[in-house]
C-alpha positions as CSV (number, residue, x, y, z in Angstrom):
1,X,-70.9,23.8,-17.4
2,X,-71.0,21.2,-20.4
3,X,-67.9,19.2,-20.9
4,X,-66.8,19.8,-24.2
5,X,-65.6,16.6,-26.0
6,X,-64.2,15.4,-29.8
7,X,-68.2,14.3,-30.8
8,X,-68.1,17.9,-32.8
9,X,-71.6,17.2,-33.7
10,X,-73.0,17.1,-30.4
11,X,-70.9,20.3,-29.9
12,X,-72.4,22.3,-32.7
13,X,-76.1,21.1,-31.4
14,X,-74.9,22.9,-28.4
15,X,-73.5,25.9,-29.7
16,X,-76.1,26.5,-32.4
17,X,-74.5,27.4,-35.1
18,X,-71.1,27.8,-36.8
19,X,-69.4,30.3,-39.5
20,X,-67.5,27.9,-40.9
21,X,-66.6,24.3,-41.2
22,X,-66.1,22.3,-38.4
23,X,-65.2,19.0,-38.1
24,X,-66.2,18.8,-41.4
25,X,-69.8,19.9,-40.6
26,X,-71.4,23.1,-42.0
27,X,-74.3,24.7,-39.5
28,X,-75.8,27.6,-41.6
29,X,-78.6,28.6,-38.7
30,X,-78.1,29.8,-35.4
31,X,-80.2,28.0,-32.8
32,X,-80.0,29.0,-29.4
33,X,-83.3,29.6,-27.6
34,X,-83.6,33.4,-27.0
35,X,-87.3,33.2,-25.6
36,X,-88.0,36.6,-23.8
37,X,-84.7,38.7,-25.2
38,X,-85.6,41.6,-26.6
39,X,-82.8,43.5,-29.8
40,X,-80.6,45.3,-29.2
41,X,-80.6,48.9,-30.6
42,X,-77.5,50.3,-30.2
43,X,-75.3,49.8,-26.8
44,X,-77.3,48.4,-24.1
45,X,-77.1,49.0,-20.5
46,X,-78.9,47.6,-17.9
47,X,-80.5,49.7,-15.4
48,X,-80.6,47.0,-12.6
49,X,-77.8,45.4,-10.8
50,X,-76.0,42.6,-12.4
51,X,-73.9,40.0,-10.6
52,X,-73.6,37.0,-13.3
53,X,-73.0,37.6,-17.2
54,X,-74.2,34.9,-19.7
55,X,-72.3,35.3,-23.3
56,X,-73.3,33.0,-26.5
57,X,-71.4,33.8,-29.6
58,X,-70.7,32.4,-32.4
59,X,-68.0,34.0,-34.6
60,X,-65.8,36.9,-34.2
61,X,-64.7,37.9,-31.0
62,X,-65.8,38.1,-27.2
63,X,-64.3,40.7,-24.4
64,X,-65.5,41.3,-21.3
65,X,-63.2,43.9,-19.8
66,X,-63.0,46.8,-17.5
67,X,-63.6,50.5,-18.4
68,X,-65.1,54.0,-16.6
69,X,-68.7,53.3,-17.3
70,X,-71.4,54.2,-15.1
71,X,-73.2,50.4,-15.8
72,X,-72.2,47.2,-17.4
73,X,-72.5,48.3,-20.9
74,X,-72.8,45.4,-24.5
75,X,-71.5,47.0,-27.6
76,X,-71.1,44.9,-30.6
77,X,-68.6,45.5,-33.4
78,X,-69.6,44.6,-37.1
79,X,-69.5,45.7,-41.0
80,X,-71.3,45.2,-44.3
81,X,-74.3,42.7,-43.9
82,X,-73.0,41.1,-40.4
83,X,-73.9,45.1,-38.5
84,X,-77.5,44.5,-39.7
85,X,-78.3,41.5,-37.6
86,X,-78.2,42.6,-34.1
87,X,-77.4,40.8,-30.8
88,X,-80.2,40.0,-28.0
89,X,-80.2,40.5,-24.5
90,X,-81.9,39.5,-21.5
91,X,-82.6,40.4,-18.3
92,X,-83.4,37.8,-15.4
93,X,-83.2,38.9,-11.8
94,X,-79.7,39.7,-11.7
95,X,-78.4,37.4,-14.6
96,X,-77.7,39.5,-18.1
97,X,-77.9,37.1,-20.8
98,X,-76.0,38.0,-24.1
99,X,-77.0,36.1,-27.5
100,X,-75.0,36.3,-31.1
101,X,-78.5,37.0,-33.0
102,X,-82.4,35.9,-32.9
103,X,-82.7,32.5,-33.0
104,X,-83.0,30.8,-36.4
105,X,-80.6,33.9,-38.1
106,X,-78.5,32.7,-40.6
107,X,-74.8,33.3,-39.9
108,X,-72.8,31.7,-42.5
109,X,-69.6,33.8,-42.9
110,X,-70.7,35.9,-40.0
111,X,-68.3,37.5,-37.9
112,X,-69.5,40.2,-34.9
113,X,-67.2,41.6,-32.4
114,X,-68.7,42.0,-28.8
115,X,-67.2,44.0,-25.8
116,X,-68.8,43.8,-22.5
117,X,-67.4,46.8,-20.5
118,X,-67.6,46.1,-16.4
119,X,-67.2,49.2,-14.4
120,X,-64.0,49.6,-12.8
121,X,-63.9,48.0,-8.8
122,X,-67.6,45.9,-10.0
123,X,-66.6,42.0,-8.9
124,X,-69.6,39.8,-10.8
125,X,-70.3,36.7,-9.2
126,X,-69.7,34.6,-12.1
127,X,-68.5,35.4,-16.2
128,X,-70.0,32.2,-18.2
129,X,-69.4,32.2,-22.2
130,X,-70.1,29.7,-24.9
131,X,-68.2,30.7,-28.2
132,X,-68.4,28.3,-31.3
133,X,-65.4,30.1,-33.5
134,X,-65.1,33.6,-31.5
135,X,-61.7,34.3,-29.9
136,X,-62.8,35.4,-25.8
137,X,-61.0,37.4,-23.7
138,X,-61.5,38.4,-20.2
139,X,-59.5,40.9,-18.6
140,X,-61.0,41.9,-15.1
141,X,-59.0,43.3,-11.8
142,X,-61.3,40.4,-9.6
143,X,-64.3,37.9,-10.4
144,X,-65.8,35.1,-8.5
145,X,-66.2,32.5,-10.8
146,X,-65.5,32.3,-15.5
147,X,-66.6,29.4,-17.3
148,X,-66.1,29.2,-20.6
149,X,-66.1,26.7,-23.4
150,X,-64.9,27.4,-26.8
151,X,-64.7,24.8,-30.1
152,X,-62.7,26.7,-32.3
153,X,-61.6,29.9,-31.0
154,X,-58.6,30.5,-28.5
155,X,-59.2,31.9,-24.9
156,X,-57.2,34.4,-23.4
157,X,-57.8,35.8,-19.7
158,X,-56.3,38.0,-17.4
159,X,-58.0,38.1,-13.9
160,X,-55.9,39.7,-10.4
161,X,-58.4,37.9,-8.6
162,X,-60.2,34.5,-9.4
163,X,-62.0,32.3,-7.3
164,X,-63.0,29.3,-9.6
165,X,-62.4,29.3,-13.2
166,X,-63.3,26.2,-16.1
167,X,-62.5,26.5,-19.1
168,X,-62.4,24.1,-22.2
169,X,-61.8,23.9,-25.7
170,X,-61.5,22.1,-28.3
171,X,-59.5,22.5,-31.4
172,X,-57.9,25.7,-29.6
173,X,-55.5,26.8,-27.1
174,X,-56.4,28.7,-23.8
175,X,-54.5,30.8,-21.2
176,X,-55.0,32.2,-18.2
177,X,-53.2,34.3,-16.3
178,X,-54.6,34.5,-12.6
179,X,-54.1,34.7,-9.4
180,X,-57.1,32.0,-8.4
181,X,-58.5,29.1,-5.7
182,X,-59.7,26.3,-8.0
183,X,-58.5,26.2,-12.1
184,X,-60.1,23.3,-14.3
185,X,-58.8,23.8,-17.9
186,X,-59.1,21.0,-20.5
187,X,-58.7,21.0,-24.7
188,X,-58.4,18.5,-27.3
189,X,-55.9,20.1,-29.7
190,X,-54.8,23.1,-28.1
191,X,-51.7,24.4,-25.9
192,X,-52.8,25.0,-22.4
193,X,-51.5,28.1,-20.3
194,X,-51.5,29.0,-16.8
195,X,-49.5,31.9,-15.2
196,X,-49.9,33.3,-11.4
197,X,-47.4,35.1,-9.5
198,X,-49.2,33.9,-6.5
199,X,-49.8,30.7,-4.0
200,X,-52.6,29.0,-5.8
201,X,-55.3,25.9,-4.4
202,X,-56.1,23.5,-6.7
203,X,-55.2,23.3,-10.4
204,X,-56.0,21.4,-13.3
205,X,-54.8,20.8,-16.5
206,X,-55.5,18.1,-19.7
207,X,-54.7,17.8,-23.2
208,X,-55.2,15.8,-25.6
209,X,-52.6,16.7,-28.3
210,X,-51.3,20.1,-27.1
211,X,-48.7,21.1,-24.5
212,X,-49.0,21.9,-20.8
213,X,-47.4,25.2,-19.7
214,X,-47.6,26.2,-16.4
215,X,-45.7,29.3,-14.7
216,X,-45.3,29.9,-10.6
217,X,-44.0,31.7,-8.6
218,X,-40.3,31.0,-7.7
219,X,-40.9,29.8,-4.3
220,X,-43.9,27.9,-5.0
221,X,-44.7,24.7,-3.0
222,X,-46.9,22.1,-4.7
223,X,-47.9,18.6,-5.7
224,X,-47.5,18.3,-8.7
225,X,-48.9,14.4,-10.3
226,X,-48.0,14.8,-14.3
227,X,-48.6,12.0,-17.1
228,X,-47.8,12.2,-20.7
229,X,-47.6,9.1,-22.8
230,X,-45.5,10.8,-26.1
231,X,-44.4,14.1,-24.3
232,X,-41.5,14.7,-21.2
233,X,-42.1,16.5,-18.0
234,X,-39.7,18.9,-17.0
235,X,-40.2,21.3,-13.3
236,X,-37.7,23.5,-14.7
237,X,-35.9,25.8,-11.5
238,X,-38.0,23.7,-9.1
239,X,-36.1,21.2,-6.8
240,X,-38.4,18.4,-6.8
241,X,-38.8,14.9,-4.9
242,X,-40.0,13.0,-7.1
243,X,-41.6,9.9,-6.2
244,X,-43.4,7.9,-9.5
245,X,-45.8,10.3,-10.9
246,X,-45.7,13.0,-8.0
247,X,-43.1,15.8,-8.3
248,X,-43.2,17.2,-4.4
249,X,-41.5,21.0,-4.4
250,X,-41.3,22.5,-0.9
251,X,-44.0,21.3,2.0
252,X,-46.1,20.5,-0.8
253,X,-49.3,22.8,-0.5
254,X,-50.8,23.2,-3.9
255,X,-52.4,20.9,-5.7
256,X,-51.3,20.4,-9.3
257,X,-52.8,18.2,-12.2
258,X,-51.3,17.8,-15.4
259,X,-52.4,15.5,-18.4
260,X,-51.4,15.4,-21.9
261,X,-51.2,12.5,-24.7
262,X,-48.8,14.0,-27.1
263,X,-47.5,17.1,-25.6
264,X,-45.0,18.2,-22.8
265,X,-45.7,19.2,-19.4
266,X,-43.7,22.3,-18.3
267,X,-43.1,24.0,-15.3
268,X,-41.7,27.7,-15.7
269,X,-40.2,30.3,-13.2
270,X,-42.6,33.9,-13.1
């Protein structure tokens, strides 16, 4: 997964391109390389398995969700000249690749809507989206492993069960809600979110300019190491030692990370 950073013109090389302004750049053409996809006519379903989904969008929104489908199943959402330009798909061993249009389409003022449906009780191996001003959402009951990286559209997931997730942004906010092993989640001007009701690993979080929110579970016992240079740290209901930049809460299990510049770091109560 790419590390997103603040060089927005390296990001919108990246992404291909974007429906409006960003960082004061203006990308009329979307450039992603969609060698071998074939168009989409319609819904499309693939007749083979499928254990990783690849998603590249560029306006609109994303969702990948559960529903009572037979097979993973793409339908994309759009109206006037924007439901004329159709998505592209392809097909590689058991990886189904998802692209906003044929490459070299114009998108400017573009938007498209795309829901992924997963079978109910399907757990994919991995969930990997690139969005340049889509909004993506992910609401599955388990998955392995989501990455996803967003410039300017917010991310909002909802997974029971997570292995590994990464996700980064970068003049948005994200938040997960998950009960999950490993969680890496970084943005540059966004309010980051994370929520379990559950014992978690390993866990993440930097801003640059946006707020650190993170809820547990009432008996949770972490490590938590916090820095903010402009913003407080507050564990909220959690007795903590503290001990410089190390807030210790029961045997000390989990492993917490949280980074911001100009925002607060906040533990809540589920």
């Amino acid at each position: 997964m790419k590390k997103i950073t603040a060089v927005l013109l390296t990001i919108v090389v990246i992404f291909g391109a974007a429906a409006c302004t960003i960082g004061g750049i203006v990308v009329d053409v979307y450039e992603y390389r969609t060698d071998n996809f074939l168009e989409s006519v319609g819904d499309y379903s693939p007749t083979g398995e499928v254990r990783e989904l690849k998603i590249d969008w560029v306006a609109g929104t994303v969702r990948v969700v559960e529903g009572s489908v037979a097979r993973i199943t793409v339908r994309q959402v759009a109206v006037g000249e924007a439901a004329t330009v159709n998505f592209y798909y392809r097909m590689n061993g058991k990886m189904l690749s998802v692209a906003f249009a044929k490459n070299g389409t114009k998108v400017r003022n573009m938007t498209k809507d795309l829901v992924v449906t997963v079978p109910k009780g399907t757990v994919l191996d991995k969930v990997d989206v690139s969005a340049t001003s889509a909004t993506v959402k992910v609401e599955l009951d388990a998955l392995d492993t989501l990455a996803v990286e967003a410039v300017a559209g917010g991310v909002d997931c909802k997974i029971n069960s997570l292995g590994r997730a990464e996700i980064c942004t970068t003049s948005a906010g994200a938040t997960l809600f998950a009960q999950a092993q490993k969680v890496k989640m970084e943005t540059v001007s966004g309010t980051l979110n994370f929520a379990t009701k559950h014992s978690l690993g390993e866990l993440s979080l930097q801003s640059t300019s946006g707020a650190v929110n993170i809820t547990l579970p009432t008996d949770a016992s972490f490590t938590l190491v916090a820095d903010t240079i402009s913003g407080k740290i507050s564990t909220g209901p959690f007795a903590c030692t503290v001990s410089g930049k190390r807030y210790i809460a029961g045997t000390g299990e989990a492993t917490i990370n949280a980074t911001t510049v100009s925002g607060n770091v906040t533990l809540k109560a589920a």
